[in-house]
N, C-alpha and C positions, 0 to 999 in steps of 0.2 A: 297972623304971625308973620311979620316983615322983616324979623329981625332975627335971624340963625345964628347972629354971630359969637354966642355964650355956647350955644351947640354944639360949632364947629370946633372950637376953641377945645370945649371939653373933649369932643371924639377925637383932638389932635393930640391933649394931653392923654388921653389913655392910650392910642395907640404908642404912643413914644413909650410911657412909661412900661408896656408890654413890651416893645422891644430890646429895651433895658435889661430887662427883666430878663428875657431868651438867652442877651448875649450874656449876661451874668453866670444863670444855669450852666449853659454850654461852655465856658469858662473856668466857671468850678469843676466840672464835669471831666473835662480837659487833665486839671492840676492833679486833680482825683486817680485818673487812668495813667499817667505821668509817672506819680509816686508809687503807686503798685507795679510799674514796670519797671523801677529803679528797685525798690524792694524783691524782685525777681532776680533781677541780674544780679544783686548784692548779694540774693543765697546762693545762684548758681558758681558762682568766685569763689566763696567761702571753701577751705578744704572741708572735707569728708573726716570726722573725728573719732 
């Protein structure tokens, strides 16, 4: 075997696409934690009825 270079190639594309993958999570995750903190502040404003 002389030749890695479909190996490497593949172990590049998966790591990439994992990392993809993490920032996406962490991203959603993000917008996720965001809008329940805006949903918070928006009851907290709201009068008492």
């Amino acid at each position: 075997m002389d030749n890695f270079g479909s190996v490497i190639l593949f172990e590049v594309v998966l790591i990439f696409g994992g990392v993809l993958l993490f920032a996406w999570w962490q991203l959603r995750d993000l917008r996720k934690e965001r809008e329940k903190d805006l949903k918070k502040i928006a009851q907290e404003l709201q009068p008492d009825t």
